[in-house]
Residue frames as qw, qx, qy, qz and C-alpha x, y, z in Angstrom:
[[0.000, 0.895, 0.447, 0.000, 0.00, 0.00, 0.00],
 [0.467, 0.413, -0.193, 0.758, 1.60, 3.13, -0.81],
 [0.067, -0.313, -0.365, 0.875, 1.65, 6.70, 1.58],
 [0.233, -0.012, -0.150, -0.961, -0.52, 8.15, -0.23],
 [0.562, -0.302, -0.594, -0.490, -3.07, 5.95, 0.26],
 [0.538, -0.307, -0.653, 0.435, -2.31, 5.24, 3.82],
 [0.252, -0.131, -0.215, 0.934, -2.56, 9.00, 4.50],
 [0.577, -0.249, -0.190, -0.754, -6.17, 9.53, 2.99],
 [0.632, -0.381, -0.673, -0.045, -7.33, 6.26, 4.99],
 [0.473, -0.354, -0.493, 0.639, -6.18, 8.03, 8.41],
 [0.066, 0.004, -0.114, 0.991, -7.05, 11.53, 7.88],
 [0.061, 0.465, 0.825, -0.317, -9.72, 12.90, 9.27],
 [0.043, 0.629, 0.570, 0.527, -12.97, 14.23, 7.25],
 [0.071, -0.268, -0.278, 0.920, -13.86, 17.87, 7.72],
 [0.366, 0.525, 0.564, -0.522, -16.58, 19.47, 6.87],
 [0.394, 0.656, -0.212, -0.608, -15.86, 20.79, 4.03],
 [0.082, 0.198, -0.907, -0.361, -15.03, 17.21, 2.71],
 [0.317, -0.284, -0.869, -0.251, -18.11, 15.51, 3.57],
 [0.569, -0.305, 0.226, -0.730, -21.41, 15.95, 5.89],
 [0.207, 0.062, -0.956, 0.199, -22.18, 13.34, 7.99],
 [0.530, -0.311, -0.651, -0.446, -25.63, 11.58, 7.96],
 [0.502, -0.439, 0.363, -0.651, -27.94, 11.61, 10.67],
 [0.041, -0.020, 0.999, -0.021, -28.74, 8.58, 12.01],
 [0.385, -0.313, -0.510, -0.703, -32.10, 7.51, 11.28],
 [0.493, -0.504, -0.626, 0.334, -32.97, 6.60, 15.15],
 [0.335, -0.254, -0.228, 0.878, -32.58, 10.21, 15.75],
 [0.227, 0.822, 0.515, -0.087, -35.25, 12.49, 15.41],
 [0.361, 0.357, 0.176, 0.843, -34.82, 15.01, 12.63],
 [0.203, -0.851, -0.401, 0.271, -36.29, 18.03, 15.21],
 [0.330, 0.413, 0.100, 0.843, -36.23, 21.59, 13.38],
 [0.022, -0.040, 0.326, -0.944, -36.46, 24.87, 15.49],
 [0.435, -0.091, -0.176, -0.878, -40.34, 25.42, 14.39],
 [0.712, -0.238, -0.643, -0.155, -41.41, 21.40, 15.66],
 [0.299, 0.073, -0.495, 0.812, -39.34, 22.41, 18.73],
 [0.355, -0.224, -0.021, -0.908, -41.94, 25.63, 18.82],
 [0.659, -0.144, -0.381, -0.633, -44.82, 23.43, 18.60],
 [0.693, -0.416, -0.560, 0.179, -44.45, 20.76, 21.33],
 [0.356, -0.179, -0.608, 0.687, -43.85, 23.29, 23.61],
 [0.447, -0.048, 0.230, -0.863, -47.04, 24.87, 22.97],
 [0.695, -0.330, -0.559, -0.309, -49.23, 21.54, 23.01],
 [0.337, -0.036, -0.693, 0.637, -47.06, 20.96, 26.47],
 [0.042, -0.059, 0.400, -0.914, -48.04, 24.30, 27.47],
 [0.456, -0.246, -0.131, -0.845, -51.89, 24.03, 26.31],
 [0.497, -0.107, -0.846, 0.157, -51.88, 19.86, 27.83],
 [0.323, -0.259, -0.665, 0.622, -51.40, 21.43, 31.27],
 [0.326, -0.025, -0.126, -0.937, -53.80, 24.11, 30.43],
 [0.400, 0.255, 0.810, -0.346, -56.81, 21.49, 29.83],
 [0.444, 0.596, 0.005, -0.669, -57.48, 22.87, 26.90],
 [0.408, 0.413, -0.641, -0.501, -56.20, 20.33, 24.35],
 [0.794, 0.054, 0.475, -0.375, -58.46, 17.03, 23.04],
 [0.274, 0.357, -0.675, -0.584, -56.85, 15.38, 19.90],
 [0.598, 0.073, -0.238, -0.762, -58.74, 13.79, 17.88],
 [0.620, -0.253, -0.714, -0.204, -58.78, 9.78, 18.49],
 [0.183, 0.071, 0.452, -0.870, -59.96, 11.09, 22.28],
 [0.578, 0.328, 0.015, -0.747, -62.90, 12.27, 20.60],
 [0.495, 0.341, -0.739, -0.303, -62.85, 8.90, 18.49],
 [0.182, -0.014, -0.874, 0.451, -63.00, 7.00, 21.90],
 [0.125, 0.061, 0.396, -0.907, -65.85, 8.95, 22.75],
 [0.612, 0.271, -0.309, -0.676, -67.74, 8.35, 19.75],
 [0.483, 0.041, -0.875, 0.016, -66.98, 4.32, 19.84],
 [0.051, 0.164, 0.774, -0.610, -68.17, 4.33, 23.95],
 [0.389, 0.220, 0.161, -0.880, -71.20, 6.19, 23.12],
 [0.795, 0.088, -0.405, -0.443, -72.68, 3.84, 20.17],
 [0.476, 0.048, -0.876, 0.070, -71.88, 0.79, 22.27],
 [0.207, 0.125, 0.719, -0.652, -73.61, 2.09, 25.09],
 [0.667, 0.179, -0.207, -0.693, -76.69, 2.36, 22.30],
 [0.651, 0.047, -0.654, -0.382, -76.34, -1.17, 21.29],
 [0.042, -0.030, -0.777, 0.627, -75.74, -2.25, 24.92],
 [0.491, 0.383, 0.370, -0.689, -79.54, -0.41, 25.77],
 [0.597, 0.272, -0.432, -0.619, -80.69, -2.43, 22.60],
 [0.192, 0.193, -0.946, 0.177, -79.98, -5.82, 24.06],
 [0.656, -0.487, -0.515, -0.257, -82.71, -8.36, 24.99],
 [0.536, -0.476, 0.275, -0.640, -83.36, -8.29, 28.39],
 [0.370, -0.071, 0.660, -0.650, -84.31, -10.79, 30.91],
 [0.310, 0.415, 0.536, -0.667, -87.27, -10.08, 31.03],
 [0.457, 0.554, -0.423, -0.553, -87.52, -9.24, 26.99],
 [0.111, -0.275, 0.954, 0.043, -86.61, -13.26, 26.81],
 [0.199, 0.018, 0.853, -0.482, -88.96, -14.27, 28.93],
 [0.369, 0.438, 0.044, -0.818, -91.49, -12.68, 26.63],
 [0.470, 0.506, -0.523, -0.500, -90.66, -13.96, 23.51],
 [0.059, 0.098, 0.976, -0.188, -90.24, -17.97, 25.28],
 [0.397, 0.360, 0.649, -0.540, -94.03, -17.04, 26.15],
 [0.453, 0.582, -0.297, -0.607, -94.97, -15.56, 22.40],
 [0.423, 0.401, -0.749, -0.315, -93.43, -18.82, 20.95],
 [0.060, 0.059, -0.996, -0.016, -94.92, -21.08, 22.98],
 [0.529, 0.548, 0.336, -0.555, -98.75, -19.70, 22.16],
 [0.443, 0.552, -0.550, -0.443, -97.70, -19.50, 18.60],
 [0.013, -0.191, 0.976, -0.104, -96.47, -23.95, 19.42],
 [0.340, 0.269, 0.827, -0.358, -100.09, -24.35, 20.92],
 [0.633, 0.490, -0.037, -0.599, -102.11, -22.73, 18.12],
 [0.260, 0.340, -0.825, -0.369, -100.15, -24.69, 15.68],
 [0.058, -0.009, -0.984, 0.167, -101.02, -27.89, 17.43],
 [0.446, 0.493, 0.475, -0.577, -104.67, -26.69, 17.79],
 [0.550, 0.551, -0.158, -0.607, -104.90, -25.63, 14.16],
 [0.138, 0.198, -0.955, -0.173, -102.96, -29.32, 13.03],
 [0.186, 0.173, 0.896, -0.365, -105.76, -30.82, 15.52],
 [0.367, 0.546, 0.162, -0.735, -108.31, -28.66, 13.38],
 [0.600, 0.503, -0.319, -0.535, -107.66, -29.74, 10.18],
 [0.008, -0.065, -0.997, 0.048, -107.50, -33.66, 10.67],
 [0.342, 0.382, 0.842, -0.170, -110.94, -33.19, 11.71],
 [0.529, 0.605, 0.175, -0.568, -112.04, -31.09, 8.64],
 [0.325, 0.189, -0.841, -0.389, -110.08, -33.63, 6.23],
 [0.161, 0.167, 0.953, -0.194, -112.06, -36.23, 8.13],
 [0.317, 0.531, 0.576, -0.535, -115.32, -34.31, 7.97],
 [0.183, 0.504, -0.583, -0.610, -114.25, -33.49, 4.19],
 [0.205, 0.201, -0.923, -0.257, -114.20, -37.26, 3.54],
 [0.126, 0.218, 0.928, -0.273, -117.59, -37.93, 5.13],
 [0.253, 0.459, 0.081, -0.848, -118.89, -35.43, 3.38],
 [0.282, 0.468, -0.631, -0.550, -118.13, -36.64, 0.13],
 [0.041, 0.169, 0.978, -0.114, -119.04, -40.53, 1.22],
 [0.422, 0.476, 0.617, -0.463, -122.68, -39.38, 2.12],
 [0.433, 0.569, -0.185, -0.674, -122.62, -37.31, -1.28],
 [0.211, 0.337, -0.852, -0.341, -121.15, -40.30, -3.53],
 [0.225, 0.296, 0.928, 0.033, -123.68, -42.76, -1.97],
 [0.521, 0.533, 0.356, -0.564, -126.73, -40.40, -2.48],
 [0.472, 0.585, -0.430, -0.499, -125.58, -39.74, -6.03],
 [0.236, 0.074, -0.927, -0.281, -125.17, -43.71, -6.90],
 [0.230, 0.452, 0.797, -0.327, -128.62, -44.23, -5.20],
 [0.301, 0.640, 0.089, -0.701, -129.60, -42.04, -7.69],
 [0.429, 0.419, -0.658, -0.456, -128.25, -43.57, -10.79],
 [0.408, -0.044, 0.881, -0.236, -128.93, -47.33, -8.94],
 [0.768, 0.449, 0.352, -0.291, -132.04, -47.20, -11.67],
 [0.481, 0.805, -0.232, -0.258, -128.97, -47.11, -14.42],
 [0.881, 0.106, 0.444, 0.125, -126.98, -49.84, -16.39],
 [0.073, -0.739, 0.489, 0.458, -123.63, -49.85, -18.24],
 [0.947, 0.156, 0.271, -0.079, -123.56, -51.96, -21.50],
 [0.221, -0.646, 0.556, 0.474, -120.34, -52.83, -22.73],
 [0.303, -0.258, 0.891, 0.218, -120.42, -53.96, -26.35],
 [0.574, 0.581, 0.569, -0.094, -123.54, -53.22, -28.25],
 [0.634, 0.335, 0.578, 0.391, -124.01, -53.28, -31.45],
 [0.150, 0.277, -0.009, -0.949, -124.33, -49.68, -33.35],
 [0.169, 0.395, 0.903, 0.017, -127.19, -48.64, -33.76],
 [0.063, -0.438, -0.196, -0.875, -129.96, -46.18, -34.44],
 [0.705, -0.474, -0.109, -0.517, -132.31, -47.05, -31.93],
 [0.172, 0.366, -0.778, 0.481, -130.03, -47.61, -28.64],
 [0.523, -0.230, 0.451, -0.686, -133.24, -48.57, -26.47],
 [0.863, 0.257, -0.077, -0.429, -134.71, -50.71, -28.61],
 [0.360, 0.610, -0.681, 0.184, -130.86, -52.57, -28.37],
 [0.058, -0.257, 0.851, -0.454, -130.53, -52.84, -25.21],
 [0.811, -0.006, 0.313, -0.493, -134.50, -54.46, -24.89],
 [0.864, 0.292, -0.331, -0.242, -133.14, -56.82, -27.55],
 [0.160, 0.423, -0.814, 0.364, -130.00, -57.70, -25.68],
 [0.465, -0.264, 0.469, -0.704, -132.26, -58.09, -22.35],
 [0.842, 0.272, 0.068, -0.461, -134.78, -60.48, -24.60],
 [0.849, 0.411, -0.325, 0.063, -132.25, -62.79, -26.82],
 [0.467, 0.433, -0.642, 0.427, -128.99, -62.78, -24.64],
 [0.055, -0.304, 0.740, -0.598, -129.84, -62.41, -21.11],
 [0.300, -0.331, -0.851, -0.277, -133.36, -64.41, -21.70],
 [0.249, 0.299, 0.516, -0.763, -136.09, -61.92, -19.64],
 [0.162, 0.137, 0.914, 0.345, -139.44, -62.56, -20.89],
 [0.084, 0.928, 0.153, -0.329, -141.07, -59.04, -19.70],
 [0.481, 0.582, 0.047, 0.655, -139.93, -56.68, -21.42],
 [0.446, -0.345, -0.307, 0.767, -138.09, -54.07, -19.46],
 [0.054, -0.966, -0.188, 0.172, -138.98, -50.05, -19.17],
 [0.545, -0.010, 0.100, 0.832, -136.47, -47.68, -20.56],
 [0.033, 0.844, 0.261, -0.467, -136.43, -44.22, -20.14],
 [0.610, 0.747, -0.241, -0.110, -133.31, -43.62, -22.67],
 [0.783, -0.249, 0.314, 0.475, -130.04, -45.06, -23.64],
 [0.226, 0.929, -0.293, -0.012, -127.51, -43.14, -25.18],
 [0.769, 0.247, -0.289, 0.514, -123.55, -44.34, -26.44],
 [0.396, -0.888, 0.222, 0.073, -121.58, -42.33, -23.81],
 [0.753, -0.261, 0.410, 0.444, -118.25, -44.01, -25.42],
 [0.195, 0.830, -0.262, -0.451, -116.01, -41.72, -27.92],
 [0.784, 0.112, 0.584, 0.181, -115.78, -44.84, -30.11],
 [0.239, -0.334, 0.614, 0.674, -114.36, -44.45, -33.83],
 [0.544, 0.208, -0.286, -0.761, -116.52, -43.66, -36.67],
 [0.477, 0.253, -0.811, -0.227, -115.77, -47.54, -37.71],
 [0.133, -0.133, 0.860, -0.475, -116.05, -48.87, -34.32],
 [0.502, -0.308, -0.587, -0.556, -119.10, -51.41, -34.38],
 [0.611, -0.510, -0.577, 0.184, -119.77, -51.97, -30.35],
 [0.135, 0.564, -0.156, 0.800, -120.09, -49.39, -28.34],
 [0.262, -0.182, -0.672, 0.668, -120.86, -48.07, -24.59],
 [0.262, -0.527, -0.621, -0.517, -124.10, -47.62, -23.70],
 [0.004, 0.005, 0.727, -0.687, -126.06, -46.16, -20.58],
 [0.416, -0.495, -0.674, -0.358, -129.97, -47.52, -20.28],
 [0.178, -0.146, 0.583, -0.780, -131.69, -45.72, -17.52],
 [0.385, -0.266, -0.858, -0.210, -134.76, -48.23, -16.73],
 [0.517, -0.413, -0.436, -0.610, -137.86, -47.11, -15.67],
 [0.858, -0.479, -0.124, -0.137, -138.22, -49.33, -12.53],
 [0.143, -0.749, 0.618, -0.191, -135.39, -50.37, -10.05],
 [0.778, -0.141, 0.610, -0.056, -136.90, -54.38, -10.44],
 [0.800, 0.588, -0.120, 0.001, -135.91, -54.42, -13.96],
 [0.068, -0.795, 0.575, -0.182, -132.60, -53.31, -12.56],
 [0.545, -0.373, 0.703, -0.265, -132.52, -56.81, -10.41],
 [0.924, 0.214, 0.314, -0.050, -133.88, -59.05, -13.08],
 [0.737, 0.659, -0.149, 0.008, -131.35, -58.34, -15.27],
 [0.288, -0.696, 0.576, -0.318, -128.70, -58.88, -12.75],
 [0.719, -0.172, 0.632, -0.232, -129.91, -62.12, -11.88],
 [0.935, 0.246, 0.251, -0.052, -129.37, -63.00, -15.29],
 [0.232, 0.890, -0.351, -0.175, -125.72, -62.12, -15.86],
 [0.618, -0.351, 0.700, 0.071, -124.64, -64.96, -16.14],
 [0.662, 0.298, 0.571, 0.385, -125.32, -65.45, -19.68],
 [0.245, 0.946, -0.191, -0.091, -123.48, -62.79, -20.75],
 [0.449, -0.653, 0.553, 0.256, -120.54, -65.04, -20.61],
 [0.565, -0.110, 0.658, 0.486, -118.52, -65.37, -23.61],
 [0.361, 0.768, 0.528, -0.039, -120.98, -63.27, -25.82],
 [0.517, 0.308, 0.066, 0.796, -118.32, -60.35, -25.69],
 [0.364, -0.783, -0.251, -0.437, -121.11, -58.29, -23.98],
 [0.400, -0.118, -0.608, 0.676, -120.05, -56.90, -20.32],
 [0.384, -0.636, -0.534, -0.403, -123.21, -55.29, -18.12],
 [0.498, -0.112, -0.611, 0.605, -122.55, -53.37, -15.09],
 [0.143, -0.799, -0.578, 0.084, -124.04, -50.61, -12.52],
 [0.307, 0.660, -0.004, 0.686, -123.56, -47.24, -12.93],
 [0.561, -0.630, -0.338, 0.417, -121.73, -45.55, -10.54],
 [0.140, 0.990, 0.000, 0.008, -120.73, -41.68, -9.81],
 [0.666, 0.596, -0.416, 0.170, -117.06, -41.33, -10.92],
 [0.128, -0.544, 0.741, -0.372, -114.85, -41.53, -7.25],
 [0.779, -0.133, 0.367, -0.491, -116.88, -44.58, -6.98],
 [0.850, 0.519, -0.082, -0.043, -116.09, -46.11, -10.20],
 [0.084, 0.761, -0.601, 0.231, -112.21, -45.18, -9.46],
 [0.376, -0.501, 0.663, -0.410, -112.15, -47.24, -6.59],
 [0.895, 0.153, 0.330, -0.258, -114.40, -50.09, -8.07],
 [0.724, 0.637, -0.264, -0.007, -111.57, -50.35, -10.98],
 [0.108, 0.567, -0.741, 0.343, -109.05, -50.90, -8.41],
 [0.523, -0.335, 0.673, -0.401, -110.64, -53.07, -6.45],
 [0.919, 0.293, 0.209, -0.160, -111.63, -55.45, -9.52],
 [0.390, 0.564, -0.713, 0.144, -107.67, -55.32, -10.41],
 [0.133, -0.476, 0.797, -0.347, -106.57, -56.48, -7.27],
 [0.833, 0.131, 0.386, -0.376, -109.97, -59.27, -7.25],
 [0.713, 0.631, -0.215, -0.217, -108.63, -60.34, -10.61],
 [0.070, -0.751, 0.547, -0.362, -105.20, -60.71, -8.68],
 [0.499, -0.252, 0.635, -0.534, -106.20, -62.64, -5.68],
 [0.905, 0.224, 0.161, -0.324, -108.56, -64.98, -7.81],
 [0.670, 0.567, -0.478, 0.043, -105.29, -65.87, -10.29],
 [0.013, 0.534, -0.729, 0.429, -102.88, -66.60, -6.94],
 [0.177, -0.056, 0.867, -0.463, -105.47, -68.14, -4.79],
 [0.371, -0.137, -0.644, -0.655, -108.32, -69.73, -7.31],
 [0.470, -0.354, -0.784, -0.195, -110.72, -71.45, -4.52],
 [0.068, -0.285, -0.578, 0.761, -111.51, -67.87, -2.55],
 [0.171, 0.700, 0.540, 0.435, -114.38, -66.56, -3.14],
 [0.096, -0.160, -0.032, 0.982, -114.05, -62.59, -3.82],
 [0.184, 0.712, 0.673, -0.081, -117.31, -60.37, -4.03],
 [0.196, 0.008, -0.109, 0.974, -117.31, -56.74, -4.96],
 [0.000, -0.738, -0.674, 0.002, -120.19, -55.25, -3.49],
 [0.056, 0.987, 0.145, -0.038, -120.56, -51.41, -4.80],
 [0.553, 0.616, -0.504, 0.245, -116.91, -50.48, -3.66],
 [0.541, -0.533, 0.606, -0.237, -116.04, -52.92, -1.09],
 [0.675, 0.208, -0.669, -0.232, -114.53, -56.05, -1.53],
 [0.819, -0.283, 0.354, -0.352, -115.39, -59.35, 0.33],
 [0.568, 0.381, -0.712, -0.159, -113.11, -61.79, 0.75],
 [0.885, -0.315, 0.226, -0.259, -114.17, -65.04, 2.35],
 [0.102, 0.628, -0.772, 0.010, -111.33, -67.53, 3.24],
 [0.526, 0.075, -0.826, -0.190, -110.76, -70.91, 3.34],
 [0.356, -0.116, -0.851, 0.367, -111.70, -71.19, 6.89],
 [0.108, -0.785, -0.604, -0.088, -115.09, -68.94, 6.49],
 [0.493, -0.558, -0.285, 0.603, -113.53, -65.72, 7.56],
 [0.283, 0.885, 0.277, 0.246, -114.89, -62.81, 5.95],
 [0.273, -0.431, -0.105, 0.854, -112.53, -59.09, 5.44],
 [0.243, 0.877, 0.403, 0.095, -114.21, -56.55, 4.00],
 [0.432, -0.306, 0.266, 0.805, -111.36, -54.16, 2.24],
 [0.312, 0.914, 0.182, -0.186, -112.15, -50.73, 0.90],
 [0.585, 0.478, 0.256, 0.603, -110.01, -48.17, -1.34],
 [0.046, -0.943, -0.001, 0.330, -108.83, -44.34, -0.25],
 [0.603, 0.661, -0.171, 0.413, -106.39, -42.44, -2.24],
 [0.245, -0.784, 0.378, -0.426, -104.97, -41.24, 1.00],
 [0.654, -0.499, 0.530, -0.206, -104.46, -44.96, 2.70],
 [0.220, 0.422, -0.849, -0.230, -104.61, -47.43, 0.50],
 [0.637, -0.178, -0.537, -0.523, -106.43, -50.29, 1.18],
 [0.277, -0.174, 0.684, -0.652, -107.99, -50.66, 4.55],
 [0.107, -0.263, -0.938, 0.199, -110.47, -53.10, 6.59],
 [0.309, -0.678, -0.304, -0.593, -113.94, -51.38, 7.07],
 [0.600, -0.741, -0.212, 0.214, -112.62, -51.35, 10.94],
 [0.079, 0.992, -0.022, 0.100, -109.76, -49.77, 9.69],
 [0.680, -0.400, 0.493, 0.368, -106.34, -51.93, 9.66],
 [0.141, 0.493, -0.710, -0.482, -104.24, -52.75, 6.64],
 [0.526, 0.615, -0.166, -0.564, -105.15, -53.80, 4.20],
 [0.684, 0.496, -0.535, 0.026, -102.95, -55.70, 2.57],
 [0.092, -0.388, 0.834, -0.381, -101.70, -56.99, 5.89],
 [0.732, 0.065, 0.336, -0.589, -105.39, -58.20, 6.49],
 [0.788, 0.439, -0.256, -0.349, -105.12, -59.91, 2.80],
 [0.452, 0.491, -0.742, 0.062, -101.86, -61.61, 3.17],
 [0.205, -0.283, 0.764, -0.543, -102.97, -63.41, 6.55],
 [0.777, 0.292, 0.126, -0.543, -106.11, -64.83, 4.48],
 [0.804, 0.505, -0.120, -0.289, -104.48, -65.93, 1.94],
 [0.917, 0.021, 0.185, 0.352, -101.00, -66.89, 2.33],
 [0.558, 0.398, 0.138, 0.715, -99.82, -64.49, -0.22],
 [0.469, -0.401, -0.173, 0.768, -98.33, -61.15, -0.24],
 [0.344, 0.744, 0.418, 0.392, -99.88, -58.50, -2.47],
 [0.429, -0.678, -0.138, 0.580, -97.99, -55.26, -1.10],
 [0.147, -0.444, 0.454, 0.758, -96.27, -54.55, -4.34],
 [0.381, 0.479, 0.733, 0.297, -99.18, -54.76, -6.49],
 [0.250, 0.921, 0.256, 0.152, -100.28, -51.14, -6.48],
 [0.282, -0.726, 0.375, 0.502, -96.40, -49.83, -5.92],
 [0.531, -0.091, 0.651, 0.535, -95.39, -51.06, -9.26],
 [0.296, 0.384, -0.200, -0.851, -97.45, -49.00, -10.76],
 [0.266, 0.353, 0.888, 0.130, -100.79, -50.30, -11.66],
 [0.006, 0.111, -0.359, -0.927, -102.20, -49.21, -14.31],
 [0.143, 0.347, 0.916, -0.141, -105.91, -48.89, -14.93],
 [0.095, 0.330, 0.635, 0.693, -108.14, -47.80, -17.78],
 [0.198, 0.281, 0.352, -0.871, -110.08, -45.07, -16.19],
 [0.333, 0.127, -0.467, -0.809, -112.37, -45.33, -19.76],
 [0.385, 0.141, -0.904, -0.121, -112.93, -48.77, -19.04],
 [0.290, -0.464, -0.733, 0.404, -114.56, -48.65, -15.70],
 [0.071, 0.463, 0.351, -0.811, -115.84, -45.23, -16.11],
 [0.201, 0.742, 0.509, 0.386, -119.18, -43.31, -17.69],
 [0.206, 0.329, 0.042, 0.921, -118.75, -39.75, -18.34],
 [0.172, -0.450, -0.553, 0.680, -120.75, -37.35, -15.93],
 [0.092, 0.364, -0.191, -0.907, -121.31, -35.03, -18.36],
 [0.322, -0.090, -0.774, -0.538, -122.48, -37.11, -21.10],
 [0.147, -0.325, -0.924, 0.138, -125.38, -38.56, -18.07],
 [0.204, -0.572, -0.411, 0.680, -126.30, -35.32, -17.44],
 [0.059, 0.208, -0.529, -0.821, -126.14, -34.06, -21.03],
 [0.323, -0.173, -0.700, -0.613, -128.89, -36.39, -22.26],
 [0.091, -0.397, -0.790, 0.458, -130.90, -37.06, -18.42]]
């Protein structure tokens, strides 16, 4: 290293060579900041000075004492427990209400559905007559040649009620008959309607007819599984009598399903008769010709 370098490394900087940085841990404090903290000092001890997050504090305490005096209560609880558990009991009153006006709904409708099939009770479904021009005069011949009655029967009118194809030669008839014993004789002779293609039944008002189409599936059923019960359908109830004389009597709802006329299952009843299980006959989706088992309402009422 020479002198001359050894002699700048050792000599010492003057001012006029360099200025020497503050440190940055040191406040940079100029006369006029000086000024000024020693009048906040002076106004401090005065009482006169509030900066501003003070006043920030002040403002934060204050709304919290608001929401504070918003808080439930107690007592404000206690209130609302009481509020919600009137509200609980109405419910449970108004649940307790409407069971019994579905019930009283569904007895309504029962009394209505029998009156109205005691009303039609003088009327007769033929399945299968011939076209014609003269539908009364048909169904007297049917009565006479197929079902062998040797009065002749009353008719008030008959009328196709079936939306049958121009072509179609057999159609769906409804014969309202005069008397209610014509009604019975021709009953008593349905038996020789068998094999003829002809099918003869009572007219019934349509929720009636529903139910009768289901219950002559499930008869249809029962008869194919267990051939030596005997099944009735009287109106829409079926009667089955078991091998050991023991009658159930099993309705239709759209709401239960098929019940006992005391009200059990159904289908539990059935399977304890018979042996067999029939649960999964109407889950699988039976199907069932609504046309087939039903006369229009309109159309009875159109020509009555």
């Amino acid at each position: 290293m020479s002198q001359e370098t050894l002699d700048k490394f050792f000599s010492p900087i003057t001012a006029k060579d360099s200025k020497r940085r503050r440190s940055s841990s040191s406040p940079d404090l100029s006369d006029k900041k000086l000024l000024r903290m020693d009048k906040d000092s002076a106004e401090i001890e005065g009482g006169s000075f509030q900066p501003s997050f003070l006043n920030e504090i002040k403002v934060m305490m204050k709304s919290m004492n608001e929401q504070i005096s918003k808080l439930a209560t107690k007592e404000d609880i206690g209130k609302l427990e009481e509020k919600i558990e009137r509200v609980l009991t109405d419910n449970e009153k108004m649940t307790v209400e409407l069971a019994g006006l579905k019930e009283e709904n569904k007895q309504l409708r029962d009394r209505v559905g029998a009156l109205e099939n005691r009303v039609r009770r003088n009327n007769l479904i033929f399945r299968g007559v011939p076209d014609s021009a003269d539908y009364e005069q048909a169904v007297k011949d049917i009565c006479r040649n197929v079902l062998g009655l040797q009065e002749e029967v009353s008719i008030v009118q008959a009328f196709p009620i079936s939306k049958s194809s121009a072509t179609s030669e057999n159609k769906v008839v409804l014969a309202e008959f005069l008397a209610y014993k014509d009604v019975l004789k021709i009953n008593a002779k349905l038996r020789n309607i068998k094999d003829t293609g002809l099918n003869i039944h009572q007219d019934f008002e349509p929720e009636t007819r529903l139910r009768r189409a289901k219950l002559l599936a499930l008869r249809r059923e029962v008869k194919r599984t267990s051939p030596n019960l005997r099944i009735r359908l009287r109106t829409d109830m079926l009667l089955v009598t078991g091998n050991n004389g023991h009658v159930i009597k099993l309705k239709w709802g759209d709401e239960h399903g098929l019940r006992t006329t005391d009200g059990k299952d159904g289908m539990k009843a059935l399977a304890e008769l018979t042996g067999s299980d029939f649960s999964n006959f109407f889950k699988e989706g039976m199907e069932i010709n609504a046309k087939a088992h039903r006369v229009s309402s309109q159309h009875h009422h159109r020509h009555s």
